[in-house]
VOGU-3710 file (C-alpha; in Angstrom, 3 decimals, decimal comma):
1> xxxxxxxxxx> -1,973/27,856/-16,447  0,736/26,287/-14,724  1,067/21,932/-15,406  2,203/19,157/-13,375  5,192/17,630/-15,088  6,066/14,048/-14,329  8,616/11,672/-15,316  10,980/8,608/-14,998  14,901/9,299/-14,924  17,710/6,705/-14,067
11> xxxxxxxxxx> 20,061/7,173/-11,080  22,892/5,947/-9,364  22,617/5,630/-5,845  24,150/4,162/-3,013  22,487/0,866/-1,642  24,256/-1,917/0,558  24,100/-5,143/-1,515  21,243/-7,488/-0,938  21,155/-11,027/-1,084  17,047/-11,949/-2,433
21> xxxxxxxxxx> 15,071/-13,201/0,266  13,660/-16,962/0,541  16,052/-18,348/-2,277  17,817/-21,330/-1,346  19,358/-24,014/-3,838  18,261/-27,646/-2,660  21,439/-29,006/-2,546  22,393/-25,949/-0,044  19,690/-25,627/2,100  20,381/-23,684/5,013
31> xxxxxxxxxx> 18,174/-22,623/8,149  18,749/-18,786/7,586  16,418/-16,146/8,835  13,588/-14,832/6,315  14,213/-11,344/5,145  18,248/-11,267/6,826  21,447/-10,642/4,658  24,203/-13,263/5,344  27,517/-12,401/4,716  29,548/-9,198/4,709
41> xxxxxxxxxx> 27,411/-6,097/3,510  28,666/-3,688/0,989  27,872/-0,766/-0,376  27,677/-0,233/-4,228  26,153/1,747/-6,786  23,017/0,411/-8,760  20,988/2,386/-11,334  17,638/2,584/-10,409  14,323/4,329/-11,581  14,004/7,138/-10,036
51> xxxxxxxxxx> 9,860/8,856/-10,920  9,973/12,692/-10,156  6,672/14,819/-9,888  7,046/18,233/-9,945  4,845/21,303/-9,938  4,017/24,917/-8,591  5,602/24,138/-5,057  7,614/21,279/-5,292  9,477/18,246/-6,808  9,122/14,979/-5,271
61> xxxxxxxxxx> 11,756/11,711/-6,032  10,039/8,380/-5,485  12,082/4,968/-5,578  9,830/2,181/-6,882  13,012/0,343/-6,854  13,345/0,413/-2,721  9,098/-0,243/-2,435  7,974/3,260/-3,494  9,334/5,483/-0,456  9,381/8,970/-1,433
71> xxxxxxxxxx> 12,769/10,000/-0,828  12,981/13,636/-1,619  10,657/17,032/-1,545  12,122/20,055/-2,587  10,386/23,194/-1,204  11,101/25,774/-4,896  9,736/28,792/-2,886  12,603/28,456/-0,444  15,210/25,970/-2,469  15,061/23,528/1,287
81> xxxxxxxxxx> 15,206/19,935/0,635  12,603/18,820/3,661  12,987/15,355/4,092  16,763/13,761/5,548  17,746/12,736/2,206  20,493/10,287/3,444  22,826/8,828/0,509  22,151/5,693/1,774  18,297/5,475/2,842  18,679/1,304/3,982
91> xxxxxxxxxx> 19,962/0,901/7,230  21,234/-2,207/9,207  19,300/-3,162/12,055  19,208/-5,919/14,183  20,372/-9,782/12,990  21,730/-7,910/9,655  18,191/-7,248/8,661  17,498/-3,953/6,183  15,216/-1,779/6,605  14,579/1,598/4,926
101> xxxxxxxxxx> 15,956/4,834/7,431  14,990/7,822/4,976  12,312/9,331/3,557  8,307/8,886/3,698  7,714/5,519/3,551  4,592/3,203/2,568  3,786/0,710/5,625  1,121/-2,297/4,724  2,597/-4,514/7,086  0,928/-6,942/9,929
111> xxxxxxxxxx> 0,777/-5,697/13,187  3,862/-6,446/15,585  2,446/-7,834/18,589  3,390/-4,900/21,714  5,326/-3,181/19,232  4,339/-0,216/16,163  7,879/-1,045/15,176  7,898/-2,920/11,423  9,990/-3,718/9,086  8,501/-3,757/5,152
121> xxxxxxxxxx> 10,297/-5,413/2,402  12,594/-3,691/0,637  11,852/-4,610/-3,104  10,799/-2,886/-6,421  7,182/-2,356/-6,897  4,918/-1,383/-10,134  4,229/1,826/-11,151  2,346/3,579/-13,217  2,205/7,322/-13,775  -1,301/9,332/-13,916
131> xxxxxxxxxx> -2,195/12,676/-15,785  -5,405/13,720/-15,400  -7,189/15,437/-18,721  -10,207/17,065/-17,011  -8,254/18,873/-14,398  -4,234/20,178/-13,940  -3,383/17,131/-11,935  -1,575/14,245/-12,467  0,355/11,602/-9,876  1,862/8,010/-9,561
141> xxxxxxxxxx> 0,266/5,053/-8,395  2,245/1,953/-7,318  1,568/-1,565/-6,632  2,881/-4,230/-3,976  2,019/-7,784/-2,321  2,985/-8,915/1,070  3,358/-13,011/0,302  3,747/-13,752/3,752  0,848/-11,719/4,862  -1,870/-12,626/1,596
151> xxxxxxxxxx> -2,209/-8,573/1,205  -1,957/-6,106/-1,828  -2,363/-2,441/-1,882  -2,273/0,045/-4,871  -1,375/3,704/-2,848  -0,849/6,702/-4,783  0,610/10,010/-4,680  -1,005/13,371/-6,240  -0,199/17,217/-6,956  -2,131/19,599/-8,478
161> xxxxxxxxxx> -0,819/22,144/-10,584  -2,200/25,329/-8,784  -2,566/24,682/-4,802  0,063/22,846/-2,325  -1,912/20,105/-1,116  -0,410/16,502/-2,049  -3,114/13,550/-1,497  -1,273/10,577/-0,268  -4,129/7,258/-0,834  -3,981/3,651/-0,237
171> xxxxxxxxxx> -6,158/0,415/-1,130  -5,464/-2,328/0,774  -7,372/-6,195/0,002  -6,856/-9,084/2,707  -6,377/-11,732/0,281  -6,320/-14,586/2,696  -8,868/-16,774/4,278  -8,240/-15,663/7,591  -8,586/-12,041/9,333  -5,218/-10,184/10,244
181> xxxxxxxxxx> -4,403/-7,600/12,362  -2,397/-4,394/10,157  -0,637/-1,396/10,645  -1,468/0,186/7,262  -0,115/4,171/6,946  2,930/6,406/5,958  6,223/6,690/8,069  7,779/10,072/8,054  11,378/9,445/9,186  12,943/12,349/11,027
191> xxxxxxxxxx> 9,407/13,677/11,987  7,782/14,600/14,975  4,488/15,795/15,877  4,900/19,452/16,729  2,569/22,135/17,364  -1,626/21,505/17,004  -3,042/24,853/15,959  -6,892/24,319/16,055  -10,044/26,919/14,309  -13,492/26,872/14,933
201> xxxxxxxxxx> -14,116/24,504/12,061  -10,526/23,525/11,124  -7,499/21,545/12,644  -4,120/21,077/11,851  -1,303/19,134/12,973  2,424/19,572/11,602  5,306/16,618/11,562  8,101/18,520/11,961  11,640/17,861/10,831  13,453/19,383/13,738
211> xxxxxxxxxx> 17,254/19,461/11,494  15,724/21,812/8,575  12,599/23,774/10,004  10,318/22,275/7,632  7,009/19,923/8,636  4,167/18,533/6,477  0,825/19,987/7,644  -2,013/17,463/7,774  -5,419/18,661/6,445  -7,442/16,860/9,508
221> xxxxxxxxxx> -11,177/17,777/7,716  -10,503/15,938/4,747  -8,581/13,055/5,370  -9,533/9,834/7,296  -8,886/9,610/11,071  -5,644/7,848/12,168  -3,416/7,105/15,252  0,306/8,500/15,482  3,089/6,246/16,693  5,787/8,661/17,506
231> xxxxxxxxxx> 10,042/6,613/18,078  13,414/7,934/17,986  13,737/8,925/14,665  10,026/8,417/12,789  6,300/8,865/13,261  3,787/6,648/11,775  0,837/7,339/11,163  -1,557/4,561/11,357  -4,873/4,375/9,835  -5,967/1,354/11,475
241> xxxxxxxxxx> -7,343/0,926/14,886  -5,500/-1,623/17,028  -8,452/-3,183/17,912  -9,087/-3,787/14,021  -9,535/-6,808/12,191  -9,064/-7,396/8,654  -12,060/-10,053/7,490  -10,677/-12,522/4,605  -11,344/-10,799/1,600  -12,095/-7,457/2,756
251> xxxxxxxxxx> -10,459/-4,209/1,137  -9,815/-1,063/3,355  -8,706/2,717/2,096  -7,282/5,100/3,316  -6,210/9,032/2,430  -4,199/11,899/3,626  -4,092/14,942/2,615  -1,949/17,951/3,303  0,667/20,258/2,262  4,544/20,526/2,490
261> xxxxxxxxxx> 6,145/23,981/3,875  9,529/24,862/5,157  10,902/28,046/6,904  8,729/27,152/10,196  9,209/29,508/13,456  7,825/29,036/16,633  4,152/29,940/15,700  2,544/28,625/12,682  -0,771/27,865/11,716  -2,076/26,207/8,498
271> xxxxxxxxxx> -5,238/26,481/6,223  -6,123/25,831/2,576  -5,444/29,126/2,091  -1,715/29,032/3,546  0,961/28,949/6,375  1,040/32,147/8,653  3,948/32,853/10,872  3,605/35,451/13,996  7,094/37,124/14,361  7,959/40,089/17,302
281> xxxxxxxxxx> 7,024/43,118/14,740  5,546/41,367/11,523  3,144/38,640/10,312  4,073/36,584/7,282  1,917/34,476/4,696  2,655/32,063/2,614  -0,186/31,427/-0,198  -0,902/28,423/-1,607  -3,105/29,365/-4,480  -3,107/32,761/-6,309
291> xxxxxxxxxx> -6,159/35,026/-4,505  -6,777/38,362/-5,817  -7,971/41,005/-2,903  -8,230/39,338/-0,063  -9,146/41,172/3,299  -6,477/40,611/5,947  -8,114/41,166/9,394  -5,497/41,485/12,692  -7,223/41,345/16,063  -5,588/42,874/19,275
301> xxxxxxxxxx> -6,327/42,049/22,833  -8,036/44,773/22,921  -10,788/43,827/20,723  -9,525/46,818/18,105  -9,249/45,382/14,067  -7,100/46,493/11,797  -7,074/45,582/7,849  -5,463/45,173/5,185  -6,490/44,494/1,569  -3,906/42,523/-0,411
311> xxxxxxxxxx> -3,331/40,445/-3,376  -1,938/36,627/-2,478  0,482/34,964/-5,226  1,044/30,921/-5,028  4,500/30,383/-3,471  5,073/33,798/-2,175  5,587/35,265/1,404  3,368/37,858/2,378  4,815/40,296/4,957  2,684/42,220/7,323
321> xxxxxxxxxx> 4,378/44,903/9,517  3,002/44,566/13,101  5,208/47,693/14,371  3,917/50,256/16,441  0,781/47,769/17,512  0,542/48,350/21,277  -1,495/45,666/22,147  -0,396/42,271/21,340  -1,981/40,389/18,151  -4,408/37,792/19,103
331> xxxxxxxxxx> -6,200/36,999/16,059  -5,863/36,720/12,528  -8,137/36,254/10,181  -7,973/36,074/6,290  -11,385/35,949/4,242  -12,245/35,660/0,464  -15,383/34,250/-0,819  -14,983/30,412/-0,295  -11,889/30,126/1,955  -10,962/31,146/5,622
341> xxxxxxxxxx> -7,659/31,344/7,536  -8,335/32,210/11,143  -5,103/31,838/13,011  -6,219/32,092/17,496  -3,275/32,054/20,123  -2,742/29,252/20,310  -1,567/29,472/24,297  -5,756/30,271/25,095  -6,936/27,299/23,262  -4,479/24,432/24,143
351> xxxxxxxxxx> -7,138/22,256/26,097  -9,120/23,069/23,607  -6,767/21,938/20,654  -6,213/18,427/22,396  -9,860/17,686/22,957  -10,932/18,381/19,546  -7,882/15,708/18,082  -8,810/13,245/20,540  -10,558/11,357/18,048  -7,877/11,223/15,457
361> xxxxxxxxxx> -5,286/10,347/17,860  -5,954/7,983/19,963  -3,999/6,813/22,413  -0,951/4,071/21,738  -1,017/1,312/24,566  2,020/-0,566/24,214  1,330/-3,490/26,305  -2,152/-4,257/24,176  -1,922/-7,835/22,473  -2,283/-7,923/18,786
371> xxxxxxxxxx> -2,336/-11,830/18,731  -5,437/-12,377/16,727  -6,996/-14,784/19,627  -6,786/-11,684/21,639  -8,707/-9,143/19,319  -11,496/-12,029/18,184  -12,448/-12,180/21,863  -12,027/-8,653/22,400  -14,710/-8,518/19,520  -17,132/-10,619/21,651
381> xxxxxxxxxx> -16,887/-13,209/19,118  -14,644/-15,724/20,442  -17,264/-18,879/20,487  -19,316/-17,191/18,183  -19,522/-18,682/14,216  -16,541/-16,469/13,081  -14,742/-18,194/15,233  -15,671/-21,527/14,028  -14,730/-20,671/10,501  -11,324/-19,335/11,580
391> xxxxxxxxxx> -10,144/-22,100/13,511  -11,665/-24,248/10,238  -9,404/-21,781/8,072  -6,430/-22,511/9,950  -6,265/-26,313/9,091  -6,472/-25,499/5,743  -3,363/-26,411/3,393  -4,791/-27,718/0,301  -6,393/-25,870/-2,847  -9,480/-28,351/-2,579
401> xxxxxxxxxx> -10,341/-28,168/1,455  -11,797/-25,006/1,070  -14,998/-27,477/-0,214  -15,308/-27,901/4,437  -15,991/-24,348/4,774  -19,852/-25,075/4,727  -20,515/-22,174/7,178  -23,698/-20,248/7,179  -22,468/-16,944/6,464  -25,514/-15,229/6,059
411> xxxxxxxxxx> -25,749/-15,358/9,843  -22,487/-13,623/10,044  -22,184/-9,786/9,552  -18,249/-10,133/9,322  -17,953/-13,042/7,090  -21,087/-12,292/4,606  -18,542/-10,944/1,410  -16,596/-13,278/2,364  -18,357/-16,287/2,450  -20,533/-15,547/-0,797
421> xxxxxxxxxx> -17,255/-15,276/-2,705  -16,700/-19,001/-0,910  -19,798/-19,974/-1,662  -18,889/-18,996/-6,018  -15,320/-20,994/-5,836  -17,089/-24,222/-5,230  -19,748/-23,181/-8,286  -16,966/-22,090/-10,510  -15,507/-25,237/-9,252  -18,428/-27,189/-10,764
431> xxxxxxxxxx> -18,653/-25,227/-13,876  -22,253/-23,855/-12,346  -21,240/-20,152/-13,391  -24,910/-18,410/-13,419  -25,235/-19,968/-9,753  -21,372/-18,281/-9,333  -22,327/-14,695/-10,780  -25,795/-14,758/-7,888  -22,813/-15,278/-5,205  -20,398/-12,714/-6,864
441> xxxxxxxxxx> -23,579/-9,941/-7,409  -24,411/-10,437/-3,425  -20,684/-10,361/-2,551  -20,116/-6,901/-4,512  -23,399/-5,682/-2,526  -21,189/-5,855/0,524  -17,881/-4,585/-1,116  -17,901/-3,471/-4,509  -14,395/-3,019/-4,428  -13,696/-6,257/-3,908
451> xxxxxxxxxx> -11,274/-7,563/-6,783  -11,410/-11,460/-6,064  -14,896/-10,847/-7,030  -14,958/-8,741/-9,561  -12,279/-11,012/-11,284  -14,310/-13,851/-10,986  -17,246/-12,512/-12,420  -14,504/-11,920/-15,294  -13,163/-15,277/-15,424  -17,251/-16,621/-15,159
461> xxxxxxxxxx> -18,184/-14,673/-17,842  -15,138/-15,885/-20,371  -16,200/-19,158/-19,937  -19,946/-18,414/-20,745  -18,752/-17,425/-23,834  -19,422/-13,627/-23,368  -17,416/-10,932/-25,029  -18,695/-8,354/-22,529  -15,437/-7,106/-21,015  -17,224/-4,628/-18,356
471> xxxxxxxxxx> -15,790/-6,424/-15,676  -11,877/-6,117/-16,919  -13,089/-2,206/-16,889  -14,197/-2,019/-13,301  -10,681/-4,075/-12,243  -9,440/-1,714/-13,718  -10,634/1,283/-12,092  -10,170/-0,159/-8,779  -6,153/-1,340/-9,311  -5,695/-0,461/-12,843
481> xxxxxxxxxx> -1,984/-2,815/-11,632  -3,856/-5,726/-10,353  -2,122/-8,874/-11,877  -5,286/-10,817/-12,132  -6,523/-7,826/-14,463  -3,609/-8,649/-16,740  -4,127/-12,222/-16,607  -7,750/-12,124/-17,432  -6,991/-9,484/-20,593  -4,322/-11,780/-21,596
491> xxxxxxxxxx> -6,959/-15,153/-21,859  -9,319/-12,766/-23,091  -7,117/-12,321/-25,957  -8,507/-15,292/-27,936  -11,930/-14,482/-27,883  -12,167/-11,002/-28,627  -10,731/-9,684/-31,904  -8,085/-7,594/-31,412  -5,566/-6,008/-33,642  -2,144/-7,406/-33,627
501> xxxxxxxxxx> -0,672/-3,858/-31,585  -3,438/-4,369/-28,384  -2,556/-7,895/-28,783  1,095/-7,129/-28,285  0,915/-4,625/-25,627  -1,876/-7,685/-23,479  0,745/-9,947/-24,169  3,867/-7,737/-22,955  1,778/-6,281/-20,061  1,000/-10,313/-18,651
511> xxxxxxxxxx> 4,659/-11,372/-19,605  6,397/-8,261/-18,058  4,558/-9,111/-14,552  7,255/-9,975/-12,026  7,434/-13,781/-11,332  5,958/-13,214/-7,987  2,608/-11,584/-9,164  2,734/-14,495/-11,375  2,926/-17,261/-8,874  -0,024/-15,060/-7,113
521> xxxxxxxxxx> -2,379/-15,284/-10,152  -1,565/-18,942/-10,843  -2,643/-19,815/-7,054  -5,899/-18,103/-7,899  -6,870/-19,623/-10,959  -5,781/-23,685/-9,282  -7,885/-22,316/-5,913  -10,920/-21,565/-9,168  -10,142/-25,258/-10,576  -9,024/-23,625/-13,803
531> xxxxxxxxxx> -6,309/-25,725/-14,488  -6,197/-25,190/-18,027  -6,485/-21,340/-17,463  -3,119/-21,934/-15,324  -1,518/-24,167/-17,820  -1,897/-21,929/-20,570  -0,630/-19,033/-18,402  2,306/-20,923/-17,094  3,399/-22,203/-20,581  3,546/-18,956/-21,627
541> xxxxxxxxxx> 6,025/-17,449/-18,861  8,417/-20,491/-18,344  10,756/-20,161/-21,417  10,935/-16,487/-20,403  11,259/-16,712/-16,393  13,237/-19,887/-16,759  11,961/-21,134/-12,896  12,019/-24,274/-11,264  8,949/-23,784/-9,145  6,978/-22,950/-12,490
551> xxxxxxxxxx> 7,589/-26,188/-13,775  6,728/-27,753/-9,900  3,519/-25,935/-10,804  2,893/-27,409/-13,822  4,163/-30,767/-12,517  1,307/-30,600/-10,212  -1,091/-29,509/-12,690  -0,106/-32,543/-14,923  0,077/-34,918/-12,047  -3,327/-33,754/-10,331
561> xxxxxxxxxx> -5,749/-32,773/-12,971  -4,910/-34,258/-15,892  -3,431/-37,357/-14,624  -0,398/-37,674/-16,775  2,597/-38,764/-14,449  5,309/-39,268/-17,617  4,787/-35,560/-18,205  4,441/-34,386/-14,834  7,597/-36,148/-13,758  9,312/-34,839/-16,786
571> xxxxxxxxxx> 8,342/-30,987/-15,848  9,712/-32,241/-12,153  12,988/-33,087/-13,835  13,243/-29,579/-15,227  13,045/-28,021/-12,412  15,713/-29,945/-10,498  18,228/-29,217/-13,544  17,989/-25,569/-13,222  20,556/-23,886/-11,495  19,924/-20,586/-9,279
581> xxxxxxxxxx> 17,403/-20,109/-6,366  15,182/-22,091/-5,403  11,856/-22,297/-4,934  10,251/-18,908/-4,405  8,364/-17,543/-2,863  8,049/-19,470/0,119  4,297/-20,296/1,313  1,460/-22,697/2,007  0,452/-22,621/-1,694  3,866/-23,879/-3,116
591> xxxxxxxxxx> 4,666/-25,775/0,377  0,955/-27,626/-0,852  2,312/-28,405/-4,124  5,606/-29,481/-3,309  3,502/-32,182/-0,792  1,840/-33,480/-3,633  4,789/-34,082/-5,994  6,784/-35,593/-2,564  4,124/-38,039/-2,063  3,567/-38,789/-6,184
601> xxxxxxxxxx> 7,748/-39,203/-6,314  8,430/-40,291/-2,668  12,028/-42,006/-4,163  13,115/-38,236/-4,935  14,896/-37,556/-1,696  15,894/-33,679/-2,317  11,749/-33,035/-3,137  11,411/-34,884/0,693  14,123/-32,253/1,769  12,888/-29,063/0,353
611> xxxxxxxxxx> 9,348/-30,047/1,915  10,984/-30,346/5,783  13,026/-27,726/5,158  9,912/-25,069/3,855  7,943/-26,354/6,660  10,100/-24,866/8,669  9,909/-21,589/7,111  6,183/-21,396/6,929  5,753/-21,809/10,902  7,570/-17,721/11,044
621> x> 4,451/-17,102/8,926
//
């Protein structure tokens, strides 16, 4: 039996030097563009992770270091490297902005108003690498959160050990109180959409990389319906309607599935089974799984069959002489007992082809507005009680407003998930947490992969004094690299007895988070009213992380729930002593808390300065 084998390496590459994005020292604050480089850029070499899968067919680099793009696919059958593996795969664009120009890339980004074009952030992401025991399959799943935007998604990439197919997937969770319009898909750079060969029961379309002769084939049965966006030099493929709205707190997935191949000539079609080439005077197969006598049936134009019995091996061409046929071959079709390649001209079928896609490809209109205004009235819903709560939403900038979101949501079919989960923060708020888990179990009815819910069911639960940890299990299984999942197992820690090596690895997993996923969690548990949750979680980072907006945090903390001003001013004076950027990341939730300590210490001028000056920022978001 052939295995999947999968593992991390180091490499140097080639990647311009980035200045961080959004760090700004108070005594040097500057009006530059979010996400731009200032200053000369130069290329250098960094060491970087590099995760390699590799099987049967193929080995595949990701770079969780550049936001998971997968930068290379080697074809072994035919040694072809498929993608445009540039040596530098960030490019300068526009206003010195980077942007990734190689590879297939992960978009989870909101949607450019008239425009498919977006720029993601370039930045490492979590990872985690997957073998599975019950089958010979195994992949990598990474993690990511767009500040700006209030999203996550977990995507991940799988090969099985025996058949070509690789199963791209993607979770994505609106983690905001408002909806948002997303593109939310994969962008193949140096792919087009070429030919559409179509079956009776089966479609397929190919991106093709024009340079090399190679395409990805997209299995169309199995995986969800999308839209393509076709530029210059990349297609996207987009698995959310224009016209759709992410609700606050939803969660939205998508999959596709389909299989790598290089060597393409004009005529191609492709099936589980394989990718069959028509030449002048032969036919050629390429398996994808080992099948033992399979009957080959060629169809001329006059009706007359001719076939061939022949044994298939994974990886292999199969050549089929066509010489001496006087009438010209218009079908082919290759049976065993559970799998069917039927390869039609595709010249008598082409009206055919495009009606049958029409529903996974819709249409792109570029001048169609994706201002959320637009789509909510679009919706029919514009003076309806969505739109009540949304405008409501919008003035919110406090942790404790949320308490004048008294809509009824169980008249609303958009907002019910949403508004249950609501309805529990101002329980949990209150300590009430049987009257919070009623909320949670109806909000779960809706979406029971929602994680804000499923990690405050968690956080209810610990505070009940239950040891029943079947909610940390069910985070898991839905983003097994959900930060709130390792800040849950890490208060958990004290309750349940564990030995002193799970206690370690809890403790390293919660530590090891990136400061970012930190600031996240902490937002979460002061939006909860678990301030002591928070302090406990901040205390243990700050020695470690060493920054200033963790002790703003627990300035505010001090200064707002517990009422101790010596201490919270002391934590404030901390944080102005530190050297290095400053604060980060910028959004409402710190902008909130940085209001609070300005008004509490209105005679320190440079907390007065850093307030105008993130204001400023927030409006681009």
């Amino acid at each position: 039996m052939h295995m999947i084998d999968i593992h991390t390496e180091q490499k140097d590459i080639v990647l311009p030097s980035i200045q961080e994005k959004s760090y700004f020292s108070p005594d040097n604050i500057k009006n530059n563009p979010l996400n731009s480089v200032s200053g000369k850029i130069e290329n250098t070499f960094q060491r970087v992770d590099v995760i390699k899968l590799s099987n049967l067919f193929y080995e595949l680099e990701l770079l969780p270091h550049l936001s998971g793009v997968v930068q290379s696919v080697l074809d072994k059958r035919t040694g072809v490297q498929i993608l445009n593996n540039h040596s530098n795969a960030i490019a300068q664009v526009e206003d010195g902005i980077l942007a990734l120009d190689a590879g297939i890339e992960w978009v989870v980004q909101p949607r450019a108003s008239n425009t498919v074009h977006t720029l993601p952030s370039i930045e490492p992401v979590q990872y985690e690498i997957v073998e599975l025991e019950s089958q010979p399959s195994g992949g990598v799943i990474l993690y990511s959160q767009n500040y700006s935007a209030s999203l996550s998604w977990q995507a991940s990439i799988q090969l099985h050990a025996e058949t070509s197919k690789v199963v791209f997937s993607c979770r994505i969770t609106n983690r905001s109180l408002l909806p948002v319009s997303i593109t939310a898909g994969l962008k193949f750079h140096g792919f087009e959409p070429q030919t559409i060969s179509c079956l009776d029961s089966y479609s397929t379309l190919c991106l093709f990389n024009r340079s090399n002769q190679s395409g990805f084939f997209v299995d169309l049965v199995n995986g969800s319906p999308f839209q393509l966006n076709t530029l210059d030099s990349h297609t996207v493929v987009d698995f959310i309607p224009e016209e759709k709205l992410m609700m606050p707190f939803e969660t939205f997935g998508w999959k596709l599935e389909g299989s790598f191949a290089s060597g393409i000539e004009k005529e191609h079609l492709h099936s589980s089974i394989g990718l069959l080439s028509k030449h002048d005077e032969s036919l050629e197969l390429l398996s994808h799984k080992n099948l033992e006598k399979q009957k080959i049936i060629l169809v001329t134009k006059d009706k007359g069959n001719l076939e061939h019995i022949v044994d298939l091996k994974a990886g292999q061409k199969m050549k089929i002489s066509t010489r001496g046929i006087s009438n010209a071959i218009e079908r082919v079709i290759v049976r065993d007992t559970n799998h069917k390649l039927d390869w039609i001209d595709t010249d008598t079928l082409k009206e055919y082809a495009l009606n049958v896609l029409e529903a996974y490809f819709p249409k792109y209109h570029s001048d169609m507005d994706h201002h959320i205004s637009s789509l909510l009235e679009k919706e029919g819903i514009s003076t309806s009680i969505e739109a009540k709560y949304f405008e409501k939403a919008k003035e919110i900038d406090s942790f404790n407003s949320m308490d004048g979101l008294d809509i009824p949501f169980e008249s609303s079919y958009l907002l019910r998930h949403a508004g249950f989960i609501l309805k529990s923060i101002l329980f949990v708020r209150n300590k009430k947490y049987v009257d919070a888990l009623s909320c949670l179990e109806k909000a779960l009815h809706f979406d029971s992969e929602n994680i804000i819910a499923w990690w405050m069911r968690s956080v209810c639960k610990r505070n009940m004094g239950e040891m029943d940890d079947e909610n940390l299990v069910n985070i898991e299984y839905i983003s097994c690299l959900e930060p709130l999942l390792f800040s849950e197992k890490f208060l958990y820690r004290g309750i349940e007895n564990y030995t002193e090596e799970i206690y370690t690895e809890i403790n390293n997993g919660w530590i090891g988070l990136p400061i970012k996923n930190h600031l996240e969690v902490i937002y979460w548990y002061l939006v909860i009213g678990s301030y002591d949750d928070a302090c406990e979680l901040l205390n243990s980072i700050k020695d470690i992380q060493k920054h200033p907006i963790l002790n703003c945090i627990l300035a505010y903390i001090y200064l707002e729930d517990k009422d101790l001003k010596l201490e919270s001013y002391s934590h404030l004076n901390l944080a102005k002593e530190q050297k290095g950027f400053y604060p980060y990341p910028i959004r409402r939730h710190e902008l909130t808390i940085m209001k609070h300590l300005s008004c509490s210490f209105s005679k320190e001028k440079w907390l007065i300065e850093m307030v105008g000056f993130m204001e400023g920022l927030c409006k681009n978001y």
